[in-house]
N, CA and C atoms as a LAMMPS dump frame, in Angstrom:
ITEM: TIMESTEP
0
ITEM: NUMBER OF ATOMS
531
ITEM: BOX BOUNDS ff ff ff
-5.0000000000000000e+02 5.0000000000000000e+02
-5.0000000000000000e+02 5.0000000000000000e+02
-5.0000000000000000e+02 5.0000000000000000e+02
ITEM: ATOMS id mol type element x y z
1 1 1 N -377.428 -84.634 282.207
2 1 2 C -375.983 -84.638 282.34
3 1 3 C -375.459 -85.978 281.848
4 2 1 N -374.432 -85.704 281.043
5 2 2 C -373.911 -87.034 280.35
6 2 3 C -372.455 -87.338 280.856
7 3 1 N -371.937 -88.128 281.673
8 3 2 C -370.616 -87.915 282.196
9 3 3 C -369.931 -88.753 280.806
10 4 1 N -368.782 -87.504 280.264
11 4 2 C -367.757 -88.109 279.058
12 4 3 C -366.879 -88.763 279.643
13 5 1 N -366.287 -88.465 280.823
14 5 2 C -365.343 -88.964 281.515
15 5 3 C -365.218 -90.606 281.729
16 6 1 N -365.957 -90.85 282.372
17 6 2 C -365.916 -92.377 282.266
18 6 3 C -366.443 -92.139 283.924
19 7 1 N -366.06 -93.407 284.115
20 7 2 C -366.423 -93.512 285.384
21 7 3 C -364.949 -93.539 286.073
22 8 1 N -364.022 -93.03 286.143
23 8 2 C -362.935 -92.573 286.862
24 8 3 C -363.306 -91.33 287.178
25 9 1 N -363.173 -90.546 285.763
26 9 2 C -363.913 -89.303 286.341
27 9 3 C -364.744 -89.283 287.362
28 10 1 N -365.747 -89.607 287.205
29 10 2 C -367.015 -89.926 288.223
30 10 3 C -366.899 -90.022 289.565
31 11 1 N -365.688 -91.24 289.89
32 11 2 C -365.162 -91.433 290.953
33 11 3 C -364.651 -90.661 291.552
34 12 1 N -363.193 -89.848 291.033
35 12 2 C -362.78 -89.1 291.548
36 12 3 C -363.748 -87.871 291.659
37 13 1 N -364.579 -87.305 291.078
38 13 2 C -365.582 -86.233 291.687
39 13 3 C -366.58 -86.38 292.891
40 14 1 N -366.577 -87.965 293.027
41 14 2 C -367.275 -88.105 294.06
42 14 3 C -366.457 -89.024 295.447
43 15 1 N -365.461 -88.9 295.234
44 15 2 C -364.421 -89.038 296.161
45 15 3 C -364.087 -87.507 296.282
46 16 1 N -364.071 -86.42 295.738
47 16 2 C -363.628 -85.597 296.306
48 16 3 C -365.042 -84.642 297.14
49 17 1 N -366.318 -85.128 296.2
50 17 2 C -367.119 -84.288 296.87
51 17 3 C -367.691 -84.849 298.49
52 18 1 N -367.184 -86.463 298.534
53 18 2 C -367.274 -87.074 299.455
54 18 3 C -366.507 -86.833 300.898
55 19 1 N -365.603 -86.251 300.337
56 19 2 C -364.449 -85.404 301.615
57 19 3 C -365.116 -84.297 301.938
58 20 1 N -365.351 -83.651 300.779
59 20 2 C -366.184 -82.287 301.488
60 20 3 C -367.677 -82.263 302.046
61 21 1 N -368.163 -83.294 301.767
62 21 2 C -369.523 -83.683 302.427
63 21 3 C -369.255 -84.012 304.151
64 22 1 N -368.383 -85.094 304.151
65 22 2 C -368.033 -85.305 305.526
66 22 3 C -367.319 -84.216 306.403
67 23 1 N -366.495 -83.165 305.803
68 23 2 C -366.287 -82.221 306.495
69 23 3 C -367.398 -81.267 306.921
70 24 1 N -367.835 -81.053 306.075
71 24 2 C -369.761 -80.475 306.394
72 24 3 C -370.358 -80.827 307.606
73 25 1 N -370.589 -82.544 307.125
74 25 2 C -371.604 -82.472 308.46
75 25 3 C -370.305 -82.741 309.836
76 26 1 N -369.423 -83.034 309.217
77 26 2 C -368.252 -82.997 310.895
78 26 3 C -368.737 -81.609 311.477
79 27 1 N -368.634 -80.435 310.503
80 27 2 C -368.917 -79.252 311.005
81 27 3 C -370.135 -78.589 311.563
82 28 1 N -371.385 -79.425 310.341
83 28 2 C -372.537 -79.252 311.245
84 28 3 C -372.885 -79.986 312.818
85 29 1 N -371.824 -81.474 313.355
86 29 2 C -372.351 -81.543 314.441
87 29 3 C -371.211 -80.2 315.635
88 30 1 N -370.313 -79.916 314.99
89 30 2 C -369.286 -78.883 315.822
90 30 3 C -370.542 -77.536 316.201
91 31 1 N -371.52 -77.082 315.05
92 31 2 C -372.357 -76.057 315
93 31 3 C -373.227 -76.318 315.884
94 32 1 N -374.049 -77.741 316.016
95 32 2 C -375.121 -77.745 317.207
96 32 3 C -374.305 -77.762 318.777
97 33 1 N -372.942 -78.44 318.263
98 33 2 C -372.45 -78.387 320.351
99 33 3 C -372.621 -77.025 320.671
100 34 1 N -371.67 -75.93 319.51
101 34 2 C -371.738 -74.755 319.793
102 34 3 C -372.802 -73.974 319.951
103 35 1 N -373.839 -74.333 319.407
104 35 2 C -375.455 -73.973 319.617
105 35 3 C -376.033 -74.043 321.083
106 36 1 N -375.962 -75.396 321.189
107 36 2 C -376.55 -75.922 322.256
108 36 3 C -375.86 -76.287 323.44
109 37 1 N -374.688 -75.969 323.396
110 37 2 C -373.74 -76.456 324.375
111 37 3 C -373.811 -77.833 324.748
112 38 1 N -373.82 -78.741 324.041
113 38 2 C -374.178 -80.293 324.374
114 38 3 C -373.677 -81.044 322.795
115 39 1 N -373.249 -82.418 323.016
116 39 2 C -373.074 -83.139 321.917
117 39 3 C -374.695 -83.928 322.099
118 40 1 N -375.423 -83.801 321.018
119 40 2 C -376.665 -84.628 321.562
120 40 3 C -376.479 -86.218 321.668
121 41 1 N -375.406 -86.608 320.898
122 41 2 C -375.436 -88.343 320.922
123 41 3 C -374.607 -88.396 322.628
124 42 1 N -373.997 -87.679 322.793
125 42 2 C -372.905 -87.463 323.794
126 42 3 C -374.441 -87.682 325.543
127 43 1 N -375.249 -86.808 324.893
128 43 2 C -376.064 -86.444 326.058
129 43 3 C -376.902 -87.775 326.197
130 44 1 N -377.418 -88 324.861
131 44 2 C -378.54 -89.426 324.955
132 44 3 C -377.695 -90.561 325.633
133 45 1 N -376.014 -90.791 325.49
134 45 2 C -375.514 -91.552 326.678
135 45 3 C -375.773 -91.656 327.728
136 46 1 N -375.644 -90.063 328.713
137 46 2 C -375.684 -89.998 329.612
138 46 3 C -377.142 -90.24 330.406
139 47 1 N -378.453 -89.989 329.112
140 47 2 C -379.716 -90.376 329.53
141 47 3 C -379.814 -91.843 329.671
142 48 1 N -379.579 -92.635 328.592
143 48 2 C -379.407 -93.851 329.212
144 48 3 C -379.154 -94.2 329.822
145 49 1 N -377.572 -94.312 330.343
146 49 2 C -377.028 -94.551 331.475
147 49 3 C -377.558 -94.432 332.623
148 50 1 N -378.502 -93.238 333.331
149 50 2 C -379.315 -92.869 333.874
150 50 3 C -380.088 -93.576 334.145
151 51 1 N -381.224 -93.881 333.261
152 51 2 C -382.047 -94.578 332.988
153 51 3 C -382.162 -96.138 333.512
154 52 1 N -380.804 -96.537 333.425
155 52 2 C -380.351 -98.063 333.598
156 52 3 C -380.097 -99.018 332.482
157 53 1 N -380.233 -98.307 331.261
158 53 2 C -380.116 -98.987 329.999
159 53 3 C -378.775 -98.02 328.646
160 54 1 N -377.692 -98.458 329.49
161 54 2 C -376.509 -97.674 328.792
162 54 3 C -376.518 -98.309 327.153
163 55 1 N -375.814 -97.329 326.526
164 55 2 C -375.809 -97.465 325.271
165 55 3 C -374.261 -98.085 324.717
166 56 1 N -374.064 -98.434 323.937
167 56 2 C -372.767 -98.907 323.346
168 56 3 C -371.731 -97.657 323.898
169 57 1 N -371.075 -98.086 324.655
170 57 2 C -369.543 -96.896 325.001
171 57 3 C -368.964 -96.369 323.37
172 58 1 N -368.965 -97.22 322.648
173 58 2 C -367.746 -97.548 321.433
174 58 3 C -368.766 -96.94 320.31
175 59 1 N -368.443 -96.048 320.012
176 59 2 C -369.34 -95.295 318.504
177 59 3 C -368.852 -97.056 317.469
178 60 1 N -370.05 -96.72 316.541
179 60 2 C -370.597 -97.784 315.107
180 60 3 C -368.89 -97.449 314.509
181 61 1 N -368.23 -96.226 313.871
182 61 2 C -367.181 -96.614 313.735
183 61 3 C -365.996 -96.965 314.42
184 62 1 N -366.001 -96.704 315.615
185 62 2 C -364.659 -97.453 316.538
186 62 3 C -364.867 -98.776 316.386
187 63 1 N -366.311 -98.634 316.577
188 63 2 C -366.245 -100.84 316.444
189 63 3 C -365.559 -101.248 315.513
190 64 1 N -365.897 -100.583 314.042
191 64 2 C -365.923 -101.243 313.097
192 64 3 C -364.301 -101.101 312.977
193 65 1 N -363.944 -100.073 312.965
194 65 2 C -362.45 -100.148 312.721
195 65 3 C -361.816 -100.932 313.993
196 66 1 N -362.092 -101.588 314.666
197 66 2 C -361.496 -101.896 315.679
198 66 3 C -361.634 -103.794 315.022
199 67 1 N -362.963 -104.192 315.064
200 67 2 C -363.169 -105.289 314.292
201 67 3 C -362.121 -105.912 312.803
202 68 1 N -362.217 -104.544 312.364
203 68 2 C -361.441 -105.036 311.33
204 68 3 C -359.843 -105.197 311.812
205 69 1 N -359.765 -104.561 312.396
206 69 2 C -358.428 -104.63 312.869
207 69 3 C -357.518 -105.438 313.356
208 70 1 N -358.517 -106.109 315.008
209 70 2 C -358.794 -107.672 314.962
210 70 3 C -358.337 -108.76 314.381
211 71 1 N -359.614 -108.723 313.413
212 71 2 C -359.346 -109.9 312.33
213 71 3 C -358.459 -109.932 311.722
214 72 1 N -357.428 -108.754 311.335
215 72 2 C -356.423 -108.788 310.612
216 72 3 C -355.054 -108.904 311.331
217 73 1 N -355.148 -108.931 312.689
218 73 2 C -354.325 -108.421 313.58
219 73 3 C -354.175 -109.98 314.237
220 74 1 N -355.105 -109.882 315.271
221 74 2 C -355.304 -111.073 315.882
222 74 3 C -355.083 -110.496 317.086
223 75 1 N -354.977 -109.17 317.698
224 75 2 C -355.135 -108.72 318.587
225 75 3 C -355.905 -107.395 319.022
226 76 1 N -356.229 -106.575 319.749
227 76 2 C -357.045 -105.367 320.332
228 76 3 C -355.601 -104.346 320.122
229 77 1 N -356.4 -102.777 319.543
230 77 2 C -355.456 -102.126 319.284
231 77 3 C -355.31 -101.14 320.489
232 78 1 N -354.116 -100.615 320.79
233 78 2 C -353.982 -99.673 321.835
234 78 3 C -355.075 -98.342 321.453
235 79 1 N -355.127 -97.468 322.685
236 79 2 C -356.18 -96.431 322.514
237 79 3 C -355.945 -95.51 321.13
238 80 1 N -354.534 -94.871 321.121
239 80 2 C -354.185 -94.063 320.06
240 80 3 C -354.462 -94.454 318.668
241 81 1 N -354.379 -96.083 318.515
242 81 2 C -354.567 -96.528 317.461
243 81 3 C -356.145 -96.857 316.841
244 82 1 N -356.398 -97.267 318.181
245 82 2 C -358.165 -97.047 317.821
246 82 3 C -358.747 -95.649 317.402
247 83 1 N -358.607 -94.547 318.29
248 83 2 C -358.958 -93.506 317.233
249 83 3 C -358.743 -93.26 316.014
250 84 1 N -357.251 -93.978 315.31
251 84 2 C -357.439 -93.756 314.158
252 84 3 C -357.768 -94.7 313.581
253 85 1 N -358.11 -96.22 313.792
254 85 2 C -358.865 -97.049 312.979
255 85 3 C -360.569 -96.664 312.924
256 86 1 N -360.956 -95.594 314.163
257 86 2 C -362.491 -95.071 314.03
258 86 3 C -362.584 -94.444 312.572
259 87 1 N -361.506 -93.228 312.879
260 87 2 C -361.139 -92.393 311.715
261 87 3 C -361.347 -92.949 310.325
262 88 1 N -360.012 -94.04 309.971
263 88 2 C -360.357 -94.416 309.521
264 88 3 C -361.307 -95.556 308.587
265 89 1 N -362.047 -95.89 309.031
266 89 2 C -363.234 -96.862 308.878
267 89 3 C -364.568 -95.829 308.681
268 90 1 N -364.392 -94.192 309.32
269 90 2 C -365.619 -93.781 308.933
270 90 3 C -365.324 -93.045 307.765
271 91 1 N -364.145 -92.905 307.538
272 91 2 C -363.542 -91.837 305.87
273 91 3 C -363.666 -93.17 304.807
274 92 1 N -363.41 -94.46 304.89
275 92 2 C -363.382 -95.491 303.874
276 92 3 C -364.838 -95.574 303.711
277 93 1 N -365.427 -95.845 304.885
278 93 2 C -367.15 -96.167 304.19
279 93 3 C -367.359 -94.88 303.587
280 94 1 N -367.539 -93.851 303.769
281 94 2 C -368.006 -92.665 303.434
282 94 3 C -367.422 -92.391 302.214
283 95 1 N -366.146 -92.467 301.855
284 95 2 C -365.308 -92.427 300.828
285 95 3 C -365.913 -93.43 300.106
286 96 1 N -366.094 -94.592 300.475
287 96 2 C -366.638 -95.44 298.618
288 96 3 C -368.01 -94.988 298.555
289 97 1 N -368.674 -94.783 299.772
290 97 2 C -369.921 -94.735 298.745
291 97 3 C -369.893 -93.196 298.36
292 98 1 N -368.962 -92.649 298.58
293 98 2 C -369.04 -90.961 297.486
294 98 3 C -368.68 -91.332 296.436
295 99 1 N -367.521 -92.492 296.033
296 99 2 C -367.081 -92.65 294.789
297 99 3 C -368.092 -93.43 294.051
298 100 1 N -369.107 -94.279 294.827
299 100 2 C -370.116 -94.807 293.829
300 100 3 C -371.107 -93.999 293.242
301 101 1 N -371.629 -93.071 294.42
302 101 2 C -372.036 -91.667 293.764
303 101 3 C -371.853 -91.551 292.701
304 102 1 N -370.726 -90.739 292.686
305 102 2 C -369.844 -89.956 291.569
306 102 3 C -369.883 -90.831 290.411
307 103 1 N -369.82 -92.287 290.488
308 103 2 C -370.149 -92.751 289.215
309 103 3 C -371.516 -92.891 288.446
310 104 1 N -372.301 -92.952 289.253
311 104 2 C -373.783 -93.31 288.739
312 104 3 C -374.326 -91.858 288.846
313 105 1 N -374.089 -91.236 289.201
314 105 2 C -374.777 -89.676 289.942
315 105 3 C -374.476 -88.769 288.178
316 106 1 N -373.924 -89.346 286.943
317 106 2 C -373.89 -88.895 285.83
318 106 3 C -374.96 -89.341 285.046
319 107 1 N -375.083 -90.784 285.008
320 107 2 C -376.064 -91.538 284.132
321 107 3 C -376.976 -91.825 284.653
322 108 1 N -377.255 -91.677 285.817
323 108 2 C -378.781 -92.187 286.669
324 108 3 C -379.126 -90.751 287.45
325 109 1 N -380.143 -89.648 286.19
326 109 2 C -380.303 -88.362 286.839
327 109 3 C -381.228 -88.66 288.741
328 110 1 N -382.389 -90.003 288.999
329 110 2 C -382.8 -89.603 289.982
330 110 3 C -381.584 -90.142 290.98
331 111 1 N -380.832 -90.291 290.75
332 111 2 C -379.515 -90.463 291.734
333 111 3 C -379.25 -89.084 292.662
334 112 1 N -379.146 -87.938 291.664
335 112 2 C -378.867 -86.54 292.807
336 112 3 C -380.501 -86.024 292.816
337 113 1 N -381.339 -86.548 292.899
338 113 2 C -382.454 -86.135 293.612
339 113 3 C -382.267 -85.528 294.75
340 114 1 N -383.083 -84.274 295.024
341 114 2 C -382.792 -83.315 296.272
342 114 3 C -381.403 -82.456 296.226
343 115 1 N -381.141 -82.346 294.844
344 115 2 C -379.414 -82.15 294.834
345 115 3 C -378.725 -82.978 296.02
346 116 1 N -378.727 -84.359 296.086
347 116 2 C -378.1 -84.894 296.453
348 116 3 C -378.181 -85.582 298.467
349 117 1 N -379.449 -84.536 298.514
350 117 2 C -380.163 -84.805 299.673
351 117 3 C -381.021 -86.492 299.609
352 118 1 N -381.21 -86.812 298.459
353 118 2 C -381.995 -87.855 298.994
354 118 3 C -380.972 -89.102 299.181
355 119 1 N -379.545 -89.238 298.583
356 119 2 C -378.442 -89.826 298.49
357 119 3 C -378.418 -89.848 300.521
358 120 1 N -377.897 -88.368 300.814
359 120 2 C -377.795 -88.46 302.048
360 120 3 C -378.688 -89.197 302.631
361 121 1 N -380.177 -88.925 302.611
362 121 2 C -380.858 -89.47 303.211
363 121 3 C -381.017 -90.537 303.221
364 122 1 N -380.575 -91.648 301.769
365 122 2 C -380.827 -93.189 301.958
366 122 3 C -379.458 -93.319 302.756
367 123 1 N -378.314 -92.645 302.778
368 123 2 C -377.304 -93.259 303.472
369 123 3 C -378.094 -93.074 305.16
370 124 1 N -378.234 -92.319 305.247
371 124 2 C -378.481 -91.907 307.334
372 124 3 C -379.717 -93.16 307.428
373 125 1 N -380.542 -93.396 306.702
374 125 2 C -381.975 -94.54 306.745
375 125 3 C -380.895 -96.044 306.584
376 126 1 N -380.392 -96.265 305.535
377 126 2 C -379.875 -97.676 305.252
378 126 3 C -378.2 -98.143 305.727
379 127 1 N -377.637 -96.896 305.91
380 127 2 C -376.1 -97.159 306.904
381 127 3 C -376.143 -96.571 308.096
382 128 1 N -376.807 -95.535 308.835
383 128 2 C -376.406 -95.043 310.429
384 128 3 C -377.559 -95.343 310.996
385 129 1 N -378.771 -95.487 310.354
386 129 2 C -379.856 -96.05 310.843
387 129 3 C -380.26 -98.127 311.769
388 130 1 N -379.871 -97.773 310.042
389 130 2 C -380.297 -99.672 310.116
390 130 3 C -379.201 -100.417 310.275
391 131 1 N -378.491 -100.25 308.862
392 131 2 C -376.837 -100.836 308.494
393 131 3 C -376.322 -100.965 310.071
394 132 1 N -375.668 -99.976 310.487
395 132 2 C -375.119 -100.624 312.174
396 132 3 C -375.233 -101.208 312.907
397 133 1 N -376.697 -101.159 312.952
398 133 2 C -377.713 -101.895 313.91
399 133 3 C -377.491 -103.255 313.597
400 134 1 N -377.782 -103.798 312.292
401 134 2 C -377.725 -105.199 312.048
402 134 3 C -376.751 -105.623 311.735
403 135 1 N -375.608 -105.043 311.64
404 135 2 C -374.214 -105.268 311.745
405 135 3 C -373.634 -105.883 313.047
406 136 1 N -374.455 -105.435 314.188
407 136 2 C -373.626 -105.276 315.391
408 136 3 C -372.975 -104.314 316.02
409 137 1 N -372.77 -103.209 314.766
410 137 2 C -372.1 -102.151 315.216
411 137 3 C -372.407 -100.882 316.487
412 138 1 N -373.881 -100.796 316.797
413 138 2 C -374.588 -99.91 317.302
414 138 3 C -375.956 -100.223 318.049
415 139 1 N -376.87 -99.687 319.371
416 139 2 C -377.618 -100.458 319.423
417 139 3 C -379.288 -100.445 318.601
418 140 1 N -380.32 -100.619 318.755
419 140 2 C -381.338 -100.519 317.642
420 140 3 C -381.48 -99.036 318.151
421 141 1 N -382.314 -99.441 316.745
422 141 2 C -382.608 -97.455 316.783
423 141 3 C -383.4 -96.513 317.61
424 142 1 N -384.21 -97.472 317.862
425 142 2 C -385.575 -96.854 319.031
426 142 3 C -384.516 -96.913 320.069
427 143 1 N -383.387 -97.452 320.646
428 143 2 C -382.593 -97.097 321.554
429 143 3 C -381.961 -95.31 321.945
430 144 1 N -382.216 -94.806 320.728
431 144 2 C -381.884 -93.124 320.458
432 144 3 C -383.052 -92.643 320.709
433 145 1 N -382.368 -91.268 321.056
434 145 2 C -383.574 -90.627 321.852
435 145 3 C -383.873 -89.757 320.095
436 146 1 N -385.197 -88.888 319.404
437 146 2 C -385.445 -88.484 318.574
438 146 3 C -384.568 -87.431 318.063
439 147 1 N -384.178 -86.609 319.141
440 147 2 C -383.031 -85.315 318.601
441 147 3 C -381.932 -85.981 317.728
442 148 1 N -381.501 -87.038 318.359
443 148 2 C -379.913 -87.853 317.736
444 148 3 C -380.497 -88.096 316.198
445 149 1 N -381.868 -88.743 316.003
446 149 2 C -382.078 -89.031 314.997
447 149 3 C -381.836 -87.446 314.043
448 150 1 N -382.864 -86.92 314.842
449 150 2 C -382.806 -85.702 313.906
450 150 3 C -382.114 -84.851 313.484
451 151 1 N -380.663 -85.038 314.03
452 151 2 C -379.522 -84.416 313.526
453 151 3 C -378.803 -84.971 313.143
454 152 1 N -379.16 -86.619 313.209
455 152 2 C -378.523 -87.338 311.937
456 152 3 C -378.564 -87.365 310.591
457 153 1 N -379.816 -87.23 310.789
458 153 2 C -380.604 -87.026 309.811
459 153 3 C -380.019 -85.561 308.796
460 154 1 N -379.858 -84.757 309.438
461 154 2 C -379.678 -83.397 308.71
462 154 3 C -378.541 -83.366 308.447
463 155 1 N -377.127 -83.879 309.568
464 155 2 C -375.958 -83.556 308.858
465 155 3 C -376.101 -84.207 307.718
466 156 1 N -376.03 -85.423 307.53
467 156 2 C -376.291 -86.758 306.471
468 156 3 C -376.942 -86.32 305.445
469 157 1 N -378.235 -84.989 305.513
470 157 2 C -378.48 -84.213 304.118
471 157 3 C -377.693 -82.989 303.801
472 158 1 N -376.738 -82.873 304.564
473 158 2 C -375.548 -81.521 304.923
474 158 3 C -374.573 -82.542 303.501
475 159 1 N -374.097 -83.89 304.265
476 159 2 C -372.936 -84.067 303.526
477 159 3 C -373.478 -84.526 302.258
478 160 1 N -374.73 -84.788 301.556
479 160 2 C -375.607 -85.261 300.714
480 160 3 C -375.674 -84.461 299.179
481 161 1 N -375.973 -82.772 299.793
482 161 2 C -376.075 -81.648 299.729
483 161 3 C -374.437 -81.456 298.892
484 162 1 N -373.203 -80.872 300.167
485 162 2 C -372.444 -81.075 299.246
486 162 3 C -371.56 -81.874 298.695
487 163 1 N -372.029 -82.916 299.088
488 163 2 C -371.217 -84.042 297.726
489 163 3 C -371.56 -83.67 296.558
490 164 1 N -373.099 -83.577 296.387
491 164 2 C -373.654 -83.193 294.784
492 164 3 C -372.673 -81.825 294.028
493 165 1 N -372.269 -81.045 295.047
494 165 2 C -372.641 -79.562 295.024
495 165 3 C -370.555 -79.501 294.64
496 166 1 N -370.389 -80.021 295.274
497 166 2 C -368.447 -80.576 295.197
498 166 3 C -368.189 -81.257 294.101
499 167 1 N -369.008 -82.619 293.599
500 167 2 C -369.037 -83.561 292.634
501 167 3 C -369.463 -82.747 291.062
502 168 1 N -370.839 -81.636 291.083
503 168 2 C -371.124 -81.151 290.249
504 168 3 C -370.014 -80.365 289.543
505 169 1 N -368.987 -79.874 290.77
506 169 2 C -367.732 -78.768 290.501
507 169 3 C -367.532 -79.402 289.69
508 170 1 N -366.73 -80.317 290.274
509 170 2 C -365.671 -80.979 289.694
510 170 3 C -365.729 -81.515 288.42
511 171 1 N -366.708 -82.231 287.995
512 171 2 C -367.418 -82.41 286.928
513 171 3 C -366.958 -81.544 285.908
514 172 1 N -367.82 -80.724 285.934
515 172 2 C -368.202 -79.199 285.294
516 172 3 C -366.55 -78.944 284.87
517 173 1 N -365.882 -78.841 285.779
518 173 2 C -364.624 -78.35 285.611
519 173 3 C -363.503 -78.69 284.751
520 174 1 N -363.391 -80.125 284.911
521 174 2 C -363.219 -81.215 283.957
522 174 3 C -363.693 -81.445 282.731
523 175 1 N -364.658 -80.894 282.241
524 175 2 C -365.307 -80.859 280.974
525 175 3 C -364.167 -80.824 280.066
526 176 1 N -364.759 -81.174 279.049
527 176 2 C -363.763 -80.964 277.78
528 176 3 C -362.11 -81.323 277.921
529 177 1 N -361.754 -81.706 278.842
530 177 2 C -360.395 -82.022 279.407
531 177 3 C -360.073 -83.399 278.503
C-alpha cells in the first residue's frame, strides 16, 4: 500500500479510525459488564481495598486530565469538570496516536501487523501497561489482578483491529480523489 495522499490523508484516516477503535473497545468493556455482571477493573478495587492495599480511586485518565488542568489552571477542577477533562485526555491520547498510525500505517507495511492488532497491543504493553505506571498516573502493574490485564489487553486489540479496519476504509475510499 502506497499512501498518495500525503500524510494528512493518513492522519485524518487514522483519526477517524481512531474514534471508531475507541468506541469498540468502550463497547467491548460495556459487553463483559453485561456478560459478567461486574466491571472487572471496578471489582479488582474492591479486592484491594479488601485486602488492605487500595488502588488509585482516580482512573490513569482522570489524573491525567486533571494534572493537566492544574498546571494550566492553578487550581483543582470541580467534579463535572473532571469527568470531562478524564474524557477528554483519554480521546486526545488515543486520538494522536491514531493519527500517527494513519500516517506511517501507509509506508511502514509491518506497522498494521495483525491488521492492526499488534499496534493495539504495543499501545495496552507501552501506554496502559507501563506508560501510566511511570508517569504516576496508575499503580504498577502486578498491582492488577490478571483478568484486568486480560481485558485490557483485548479491548486494546478490539480498538487496534478497527482502527486498521476504519483507517483501511477510509483510505481506500479516498483513492484517486
Amino acid at each position: 500500500m502506497h499512501q498518495d495522499g500525503g500524510p494528512g490523508r493518513g492522519a485524518l484516516a487514522g483519526l477517524i479510525g481512531g474514534a471508531a477503535g475507541l468506541l469498540a473497545m468502550t463497547g467491548y468493556w460495556a459487553m463483559v459488564e453485561g456478560v459478567t455482571g461486574k466491571d472487572p477493573r471496578e471489582d479488582a478495587q474492591k479486592q484491594a481495598k479488601a485486602a488492605g492495599r487500595p488502588l488509585p480511586a482516580e482512573s490513569s485518565t482522570a489524573k491525567g486530565g486533571r494534572l493537566v488542568y492544574e498546571a494550566l489552571t492553578g487550581r483543582k477542577p470541580d467534579e463535572k469538570t473532571a469527568n470531562y477533562l478524564s474524557w477528554a485526555f483519554d480521546w486526545s491520547y488515543t486520538l494522536g496516536l491514531s493519527a500517527a498510525y494513519g500516517i506511517v500505517r501507509g509506508s511502514v507495511p509491518l506497522a498494521r501487523i495483525g491488521f492492526g492488532t499488534g499496534f493495539g497491543t504495543a499501545v495496552w504493553i507501552l501506554g496502559d501497561e507501563v506508560g501510566v505506571w511511570l508517569l504516576g498516573l496508575a499503580a504498577a502493574p502486578a498491582r492488577y489482578p490478571a483478568e484486568v490485564h486480560a481485558h485490557s489487553a483485548a479491548g486494546h486489540a478490539i480498538y487496534g483491529a478497527t482502527l486498521e479496519a476504519v483507517a483501511a476504509g477510509v483510505e481506500w475510499s479516498l483513492e484517486g480523489r
